[in-house]
C-alpha positions in Angstrom: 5.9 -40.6 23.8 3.2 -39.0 21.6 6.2 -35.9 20.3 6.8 -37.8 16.9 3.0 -37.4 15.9 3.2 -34.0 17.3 6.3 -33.1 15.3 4.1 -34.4 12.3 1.0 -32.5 12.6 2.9 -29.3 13.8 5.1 -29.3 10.2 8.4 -29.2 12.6 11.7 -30.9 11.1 12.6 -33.7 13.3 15.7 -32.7 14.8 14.8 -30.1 17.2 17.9 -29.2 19.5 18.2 -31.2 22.3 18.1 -27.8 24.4 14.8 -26.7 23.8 11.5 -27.7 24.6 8.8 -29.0 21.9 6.5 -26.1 21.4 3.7 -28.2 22.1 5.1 -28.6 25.4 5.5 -24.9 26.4 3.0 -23.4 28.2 1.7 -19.7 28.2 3.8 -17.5 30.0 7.2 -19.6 30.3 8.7 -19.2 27.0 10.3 -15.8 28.1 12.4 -17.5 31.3 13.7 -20.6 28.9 15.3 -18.3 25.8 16.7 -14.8 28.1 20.5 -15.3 28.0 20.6 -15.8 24.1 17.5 -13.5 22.8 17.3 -11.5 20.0 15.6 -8.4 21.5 18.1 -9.0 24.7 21.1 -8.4 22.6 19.2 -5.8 20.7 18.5 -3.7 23.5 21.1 -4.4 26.2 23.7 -1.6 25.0 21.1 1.0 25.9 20.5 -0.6 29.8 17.6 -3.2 29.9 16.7 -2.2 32.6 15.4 1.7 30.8 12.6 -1.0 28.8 9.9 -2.7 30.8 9.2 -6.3 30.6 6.9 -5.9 28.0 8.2 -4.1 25.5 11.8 -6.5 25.6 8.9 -9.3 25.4 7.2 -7.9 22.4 10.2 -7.3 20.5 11.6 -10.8 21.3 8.0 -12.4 20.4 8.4 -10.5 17.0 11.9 -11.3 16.5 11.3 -15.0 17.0 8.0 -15.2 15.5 9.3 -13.4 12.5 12.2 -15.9 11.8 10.0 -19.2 12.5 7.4 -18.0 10.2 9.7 -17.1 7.0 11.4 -20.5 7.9 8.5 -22.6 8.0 8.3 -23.5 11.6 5.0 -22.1 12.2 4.1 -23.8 15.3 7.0 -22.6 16.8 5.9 -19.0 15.5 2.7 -19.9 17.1 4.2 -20.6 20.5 5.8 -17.2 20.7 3.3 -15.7 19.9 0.6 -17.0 21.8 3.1 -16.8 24.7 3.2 -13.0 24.6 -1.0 -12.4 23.7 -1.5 -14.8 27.1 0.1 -11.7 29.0 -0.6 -9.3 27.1 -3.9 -9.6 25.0 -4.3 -7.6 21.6 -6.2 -4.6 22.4 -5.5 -4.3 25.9 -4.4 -0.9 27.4 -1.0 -1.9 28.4 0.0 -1.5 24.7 -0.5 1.7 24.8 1.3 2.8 27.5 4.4 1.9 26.5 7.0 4.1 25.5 7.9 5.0 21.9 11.2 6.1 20.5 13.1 5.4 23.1 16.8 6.4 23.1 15.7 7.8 19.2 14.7 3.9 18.3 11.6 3.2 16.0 10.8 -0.5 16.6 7.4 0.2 15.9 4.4 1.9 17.9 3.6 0.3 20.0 6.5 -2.3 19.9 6.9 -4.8 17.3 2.4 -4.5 17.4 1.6 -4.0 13.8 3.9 -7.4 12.7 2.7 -8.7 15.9 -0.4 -9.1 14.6 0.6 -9.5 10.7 2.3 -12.3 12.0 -0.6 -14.0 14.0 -2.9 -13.4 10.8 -0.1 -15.6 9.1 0.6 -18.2 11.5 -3.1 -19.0 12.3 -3.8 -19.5 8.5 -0.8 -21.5 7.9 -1.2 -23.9 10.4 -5.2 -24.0 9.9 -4.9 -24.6 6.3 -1.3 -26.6 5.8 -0.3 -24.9 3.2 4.0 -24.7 3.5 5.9 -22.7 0.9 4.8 -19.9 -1.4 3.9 -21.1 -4.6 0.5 -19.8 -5.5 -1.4 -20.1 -8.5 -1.1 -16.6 -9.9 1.4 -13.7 -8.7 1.3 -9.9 -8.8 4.4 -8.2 -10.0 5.4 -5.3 -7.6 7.8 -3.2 -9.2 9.9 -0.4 -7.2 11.2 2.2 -9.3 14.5 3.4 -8.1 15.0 7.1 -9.1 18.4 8.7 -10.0 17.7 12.3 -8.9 15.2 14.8 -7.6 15.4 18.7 -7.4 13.6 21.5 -6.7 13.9 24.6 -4.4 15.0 23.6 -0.5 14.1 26.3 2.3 16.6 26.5 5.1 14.2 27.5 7.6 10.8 28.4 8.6 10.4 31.9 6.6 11.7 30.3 3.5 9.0 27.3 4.1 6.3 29.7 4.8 7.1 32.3 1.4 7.8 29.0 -0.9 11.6 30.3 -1.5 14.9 28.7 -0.8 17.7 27.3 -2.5 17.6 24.8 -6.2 19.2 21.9 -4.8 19.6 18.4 -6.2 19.6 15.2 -4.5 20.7 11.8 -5.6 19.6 8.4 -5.0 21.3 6.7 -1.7 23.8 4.4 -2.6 23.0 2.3 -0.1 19.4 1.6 -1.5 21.0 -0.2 -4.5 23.8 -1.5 -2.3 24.2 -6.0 -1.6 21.6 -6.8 -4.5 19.3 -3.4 -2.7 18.8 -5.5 0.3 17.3 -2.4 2.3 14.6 -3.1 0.0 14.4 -6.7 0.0 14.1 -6.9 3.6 11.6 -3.6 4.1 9.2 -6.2 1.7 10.0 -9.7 3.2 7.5 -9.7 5.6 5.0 -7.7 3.9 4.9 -9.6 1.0 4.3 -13.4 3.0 2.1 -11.2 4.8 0.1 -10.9 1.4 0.2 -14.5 0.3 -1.5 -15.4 3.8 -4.3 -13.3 3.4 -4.8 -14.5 -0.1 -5.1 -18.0 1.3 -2.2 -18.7 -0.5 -3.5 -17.5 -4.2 -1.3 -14.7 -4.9 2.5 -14.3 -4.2 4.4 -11.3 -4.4 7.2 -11.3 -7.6 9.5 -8.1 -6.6 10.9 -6.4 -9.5 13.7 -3.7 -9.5 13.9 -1.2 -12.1 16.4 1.3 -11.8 15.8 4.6 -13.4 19.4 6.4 -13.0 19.0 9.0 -15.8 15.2 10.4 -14.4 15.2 13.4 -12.2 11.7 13.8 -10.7 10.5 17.7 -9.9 10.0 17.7 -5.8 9.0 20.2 -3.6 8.8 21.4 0.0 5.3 22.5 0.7 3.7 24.2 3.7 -0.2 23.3 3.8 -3.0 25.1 4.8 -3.4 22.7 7.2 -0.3 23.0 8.7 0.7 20.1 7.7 4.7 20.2 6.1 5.6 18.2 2.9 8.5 17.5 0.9 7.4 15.2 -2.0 7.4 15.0 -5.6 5.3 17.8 -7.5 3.8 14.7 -9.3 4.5 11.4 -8.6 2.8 10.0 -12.0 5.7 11.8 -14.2 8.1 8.9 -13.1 5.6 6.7 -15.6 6.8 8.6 -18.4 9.9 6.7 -18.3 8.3 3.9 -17.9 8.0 1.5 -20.8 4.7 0.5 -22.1 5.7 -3.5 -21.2 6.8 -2.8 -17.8 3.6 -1.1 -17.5 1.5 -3.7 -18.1 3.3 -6.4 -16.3 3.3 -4.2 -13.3 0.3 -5.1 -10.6 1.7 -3.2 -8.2 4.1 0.1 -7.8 6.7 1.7 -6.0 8.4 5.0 -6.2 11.9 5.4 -4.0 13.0 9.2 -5.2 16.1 11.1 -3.5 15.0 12.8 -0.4 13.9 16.6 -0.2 13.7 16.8 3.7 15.3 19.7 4.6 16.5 18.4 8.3 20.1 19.5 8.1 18.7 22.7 9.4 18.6 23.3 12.3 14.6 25.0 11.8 13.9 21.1 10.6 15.7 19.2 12.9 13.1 17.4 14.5 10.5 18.2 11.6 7.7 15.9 10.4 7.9 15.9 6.7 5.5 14.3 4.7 7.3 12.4 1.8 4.6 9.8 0.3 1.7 8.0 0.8 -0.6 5.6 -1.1 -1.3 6.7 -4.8 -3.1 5.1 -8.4 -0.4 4.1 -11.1 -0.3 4.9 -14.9 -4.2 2.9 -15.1 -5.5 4.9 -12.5 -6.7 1.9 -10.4 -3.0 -0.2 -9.0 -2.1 0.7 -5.7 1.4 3.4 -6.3 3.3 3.3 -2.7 5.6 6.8 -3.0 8.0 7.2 0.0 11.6 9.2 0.0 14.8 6.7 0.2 16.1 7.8 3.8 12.3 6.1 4.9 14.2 3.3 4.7 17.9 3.9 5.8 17.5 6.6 8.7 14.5 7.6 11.1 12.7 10.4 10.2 13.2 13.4 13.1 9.1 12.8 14.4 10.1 8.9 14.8 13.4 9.0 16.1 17.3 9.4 15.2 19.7 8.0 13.8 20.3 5.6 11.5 18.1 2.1 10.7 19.7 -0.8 12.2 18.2 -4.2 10.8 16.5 -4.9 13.7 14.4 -1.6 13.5 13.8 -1.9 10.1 12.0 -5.2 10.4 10.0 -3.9 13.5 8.9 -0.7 11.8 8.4 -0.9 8.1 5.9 -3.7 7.9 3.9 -1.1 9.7 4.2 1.3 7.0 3.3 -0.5 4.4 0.6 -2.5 5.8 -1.0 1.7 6.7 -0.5 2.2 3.0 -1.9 -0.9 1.6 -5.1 -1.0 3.9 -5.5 3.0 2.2 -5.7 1.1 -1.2 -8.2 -1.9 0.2 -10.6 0.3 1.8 -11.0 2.0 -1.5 -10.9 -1.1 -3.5 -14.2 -2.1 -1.4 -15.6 1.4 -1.0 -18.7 -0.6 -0.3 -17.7 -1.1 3.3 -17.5 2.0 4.5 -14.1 1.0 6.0 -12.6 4.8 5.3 -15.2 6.8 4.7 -13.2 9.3 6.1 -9.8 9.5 6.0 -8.0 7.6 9.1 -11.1 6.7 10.3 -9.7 4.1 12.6 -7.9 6.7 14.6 -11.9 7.6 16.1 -13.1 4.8 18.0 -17.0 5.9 17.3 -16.4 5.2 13.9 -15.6 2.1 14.4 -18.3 -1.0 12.7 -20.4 -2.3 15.7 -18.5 -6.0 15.1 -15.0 -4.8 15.4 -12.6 -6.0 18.3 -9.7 -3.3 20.0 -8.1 -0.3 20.6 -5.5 0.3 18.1 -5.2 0.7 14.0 -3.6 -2.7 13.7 -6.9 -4.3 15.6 -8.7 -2.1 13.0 -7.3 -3.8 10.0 -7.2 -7.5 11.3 -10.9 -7.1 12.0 -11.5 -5.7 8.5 -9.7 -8.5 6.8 -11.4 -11.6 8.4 -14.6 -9.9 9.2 -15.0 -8.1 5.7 -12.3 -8.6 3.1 -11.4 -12.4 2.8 -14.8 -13.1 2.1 -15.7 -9.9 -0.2 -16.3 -9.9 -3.8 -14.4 -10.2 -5.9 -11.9 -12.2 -3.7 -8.7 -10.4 -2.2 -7.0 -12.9 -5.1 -8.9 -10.8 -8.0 -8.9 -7.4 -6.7 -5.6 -7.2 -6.2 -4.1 -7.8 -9.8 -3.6 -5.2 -12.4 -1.6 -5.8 -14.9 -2.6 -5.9 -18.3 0.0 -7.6 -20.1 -2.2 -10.8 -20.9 -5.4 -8.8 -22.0 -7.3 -9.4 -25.2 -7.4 -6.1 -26.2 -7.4 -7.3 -29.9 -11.0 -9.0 -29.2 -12.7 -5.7 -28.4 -15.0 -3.6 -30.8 -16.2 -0.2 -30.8 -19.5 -1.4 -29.2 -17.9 -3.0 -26.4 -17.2 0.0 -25.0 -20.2 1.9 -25.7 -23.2 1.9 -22.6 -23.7 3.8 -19.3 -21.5 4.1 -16.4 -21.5 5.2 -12.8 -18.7 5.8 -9.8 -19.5 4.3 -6.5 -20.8 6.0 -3.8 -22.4 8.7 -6.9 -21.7 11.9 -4.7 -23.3 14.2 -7.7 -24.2 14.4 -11.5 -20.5 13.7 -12.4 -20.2 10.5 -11.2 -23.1 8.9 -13.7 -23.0 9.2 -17.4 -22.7 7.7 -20.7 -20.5 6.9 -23.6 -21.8 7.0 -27.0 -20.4 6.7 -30.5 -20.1 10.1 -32.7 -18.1 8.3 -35.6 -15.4 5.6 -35.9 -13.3 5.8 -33.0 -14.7 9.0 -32.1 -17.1 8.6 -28.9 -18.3 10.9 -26.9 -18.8 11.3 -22.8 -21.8 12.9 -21.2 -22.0 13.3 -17.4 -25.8 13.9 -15.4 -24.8 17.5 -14.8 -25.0 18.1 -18.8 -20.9 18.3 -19.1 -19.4 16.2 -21.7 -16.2 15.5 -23.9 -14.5 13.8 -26.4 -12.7 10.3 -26.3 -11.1 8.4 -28.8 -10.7 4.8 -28.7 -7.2 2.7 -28.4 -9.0 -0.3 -28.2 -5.4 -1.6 -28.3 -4.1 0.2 -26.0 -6.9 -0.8 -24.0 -7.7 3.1 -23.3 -10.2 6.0 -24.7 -8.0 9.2 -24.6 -9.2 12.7 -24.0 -8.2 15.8 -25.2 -8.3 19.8 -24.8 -12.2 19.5 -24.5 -12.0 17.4 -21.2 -11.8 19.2 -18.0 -8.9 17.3 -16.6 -6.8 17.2 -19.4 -3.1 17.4 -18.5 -3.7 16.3 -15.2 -2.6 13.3 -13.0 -4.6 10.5 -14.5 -6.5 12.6 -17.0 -5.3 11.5 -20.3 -7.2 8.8 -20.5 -10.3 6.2 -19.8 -8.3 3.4 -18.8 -10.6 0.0 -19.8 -10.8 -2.3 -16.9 -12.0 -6.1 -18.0 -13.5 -8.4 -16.2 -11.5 -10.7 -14.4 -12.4 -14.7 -13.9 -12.1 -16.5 -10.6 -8.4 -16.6 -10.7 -8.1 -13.5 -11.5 -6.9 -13.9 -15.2 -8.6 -11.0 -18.0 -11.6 -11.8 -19.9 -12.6 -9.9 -23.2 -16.0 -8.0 -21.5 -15.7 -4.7 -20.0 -16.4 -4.3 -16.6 -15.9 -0.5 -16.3 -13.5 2.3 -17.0 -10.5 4.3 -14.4 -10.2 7.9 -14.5 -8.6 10.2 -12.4 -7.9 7.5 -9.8 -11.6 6.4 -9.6 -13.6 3.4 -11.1 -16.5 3.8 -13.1 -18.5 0.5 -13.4 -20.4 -0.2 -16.6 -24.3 -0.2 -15.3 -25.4 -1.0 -19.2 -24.7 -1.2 -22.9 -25.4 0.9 -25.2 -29.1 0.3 -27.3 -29.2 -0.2 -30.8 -29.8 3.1 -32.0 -26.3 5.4 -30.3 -27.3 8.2 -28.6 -26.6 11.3 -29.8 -23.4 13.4 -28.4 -24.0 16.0 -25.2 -23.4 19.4 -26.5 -19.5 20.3 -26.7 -18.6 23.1 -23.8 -16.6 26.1 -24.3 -13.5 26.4 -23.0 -14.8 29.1 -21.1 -17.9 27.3 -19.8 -15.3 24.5 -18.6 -13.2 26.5 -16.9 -16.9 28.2 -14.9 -18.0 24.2 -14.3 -14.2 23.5 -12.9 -14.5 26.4 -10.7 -18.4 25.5 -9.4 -18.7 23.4 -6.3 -20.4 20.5 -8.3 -16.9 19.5 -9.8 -16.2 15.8 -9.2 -14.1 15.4 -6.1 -10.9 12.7 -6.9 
């Protein structure tokens, strides 16, 4: 008799089938027996044998499956139920998740099963039902925008040898058809979770605004690269050229980026057929500070050789790719809040000792649910601020010279390069002069919200090195303000410690070219 005012304070719509039971109702560890003949995972898995998978990982996949489709359908205590069904048996962290299989029969439904949107899922669910919040209208939105390359080409080795000497074939590649395909759905439903995934964490302050710009004419320089490391590659020669094409009002609406080129893995031979190729990563757009996802367009229609075979089904894509891009996006938080420590080396999370004292678990997904409740949601700025970027709104045309003008530093300072000082030689000529006595010119696009460098400057011509990119200061909702908070360069923040006194301090001594090129060469030489 009390299910009506359960109905109510659980958010369920009122006509639940008469088959199943109110979630309230269901107890841990008897969802599994009630749902079997019409699951999900069941039919997912059965043409492969169920009985080749263990209990738990058809469980997992089904709690995922089902907790996935309540959640993006508002029936969050529902979501709950699943999922609390499966953690009763199974806890997050425990052993058991490792041990089970991955790939099996050349399936990626993520490793282990269904675990990283497992617990993207719970993150969600728990705050939605906590805070009441239904929908996803937020006060302020960042724009992601995945730019869809035409073509890619570059020189493809057809085995080993030809990897090792850097020789091969000129091949180009095109963009996959089916990336652009129904509306590019691939793409839409790679980002469906990922992006509620985002407004949860935000407490509901940001939503994510996908936008698709197609850039058929571009053909973006790749290469196939063996490292010293050992570590294979097959990515573009530089990402940051796709920007070029780029227009300057896309660019500043854009918060967040990412690149989908034509694949350069070579796997059709047979020295690459079950090669791990990196293809992407996490990188810094066109202002040197917005997170720049870069992956290859099979990533998302086939399984790469090291994580199985064959083609995606839409099943495995929902499993796996939240998985990838929660990896890449935790990459860009740990360096948004360097102050944590949270990667102080890269991957840290894959060596338990390095671990903070406070954090809960076993496995990289544990490792970034502990770092979002116990660090991030309650860092400063907020998760809400941090994360936007674009520029489009800025009051460029209320800076002055002088606005710019003071002392900066890079946090952590690892040496002289990261603290220094921009003065004013004349005009909109300044000058930048670094603690280890190196310095260059700048000059000011206060409009353009950027001090450019030239010839002089160390890094010119490189990735990111064109310019000073301005960064102001943000209010509480994250909207721009007209002070200057610091500058990005080469990927890296520089916060404004102080302004410059009355009197500008004269210009550092201008190198030669050939004292540049010893400082670029010397082992003090700011690391990126």
């Amino acid at each position: 008799m009390h299910r009506p005012a359960l109905l109510f304070l659980l958010g369920f719509a009122s006509t639940l089938s008469a088959q199943e039971p109110h979630p309230a109702s269901i107890q841990p560890g008897t969802l599994r027996p009630w749902v079997e003949p019409t699951d999900p995972a069941v039919d997912f898995l059965s043409p492969y044998g169920l009985e080749n998978f263990s209990k738990h990982q058809v469980d997992a996949l089904s709690a995922f499956l089902h907790a996935e489709k309540r959640t993006l359908s508002g029936q969050y205590g529902w979501a709950k139920a699943w999922l609390d069904d499966l953690w009763s048996e199974h806890p997050p962290g425990g052993n058991d998740w490792g041990a089970l299989p991955t790939q099996p029969f050349g399936l990626n439904i993520g490793s282990p099963t269904g675990y990283y949107g497992l617990r993207m899922l719970s993150d969600m669910v728990e705050w939605r039902l906590a805070s009441g919040v239904e929908g996803d209208t937020a006060p302020r939105s960042v724009r992601f925008t995945v730019l869809l390359v035409g073509a890619s080409s570059g020189i493809e080795p057809r085995n080993n040898l030809e990897l090792f000497l850097g020789t091969g074939v000129p091949v180009t590649h095109y963009l996959e058809p089916e990336i652009e395909a129904d509306d590019h759905f691939v793409v839409h439903q790679s980002l469906r979770l990922f992006r509620d995934y985002v407004f949860a964490i935000t407490e509901g302050q940001l939503s994510v605004e996908t936008n698709i710009l197609a850039l058929p004419e571009v053909t973006l320089p790749v290469e196939a690269v063996l490292g010293a490391n050992g570590f294979k590659s097959a990515a573009p020669v530089n990402a940051n050229q796709v920007f070029d094409h780029v227009s300057e009002e896309d660019q500043a609406a854009t918060d967040w980026w990412w690149l989908l080129y034509p694949s350069h893995v070579p796997e059709q031979y047979p020295d690459f057929a079950t090669t791990e190729f990196i293809t992407g990563g996490i990188g810094t757009g066109p202002d040197s500070l917005s997170p720049f996802f870069i992956i290859d367009d099979r990533w998302l229609l086939r399984k790469p050789p090291h994580l199985g075979s064959g083609p995606y089904s839409k099943v495995e894509r929902r499993a796996y790719l939240p998985q990838w891009l929660q990896h890449e996006f935790f990459h860009h938080l740990f360096r948004t809040y360097p102050e944590f420590e949270l990667e102080a080396s890269s991957h840290q999370w894959f060596d338990p000792s390095t671990w903070p004292a406070d954090f809960v678990g076993k496995y990289e997904a544990d490792y970034y649910h502990e770092a979002l409740v116990k660090r991030l949601q309650s860092a400063e700025p907020p998760l809400r601020v941090a994360l936007r970027y674009a520029t489009a709104d800025a009051p460029w045309d209320e800076l002055e010279i002088a606005d710019v003008l003071g002392s900066y530093e890079h946090h952590p300072i690892q040496n002289d390069w990261h603290i220094g000082e921009i003065s004013q030689v004349a005009g909109n000529q300044l000058y930048w002069q670094n603690a280890a006595g190196v310095g260059w010119a700048l000059e000011a696009d206060l409009l353009g919200g950027a001090l450019v460098t030239g010839p002089d400057c160390p890094y010119f011509g490189v990735p990111n090195g064109d310019q000073f990119s301005i960064v102001l200061e943000r209010d509480e909702l994250g909207d721009l303000t007209s002070t200057v908070e610091a500058f990005a360069f080469l990927g890296s923040s520089y916060s404004k410690t102080s302004a410059a006194p009355e009197q500008d301090a004269a210009p550092g001594p201008v190198l030669s070219r050939a004292r540049e090129q010893d400082r670029l060469e010397s082992s003090d030489r700011p690391r990126r």
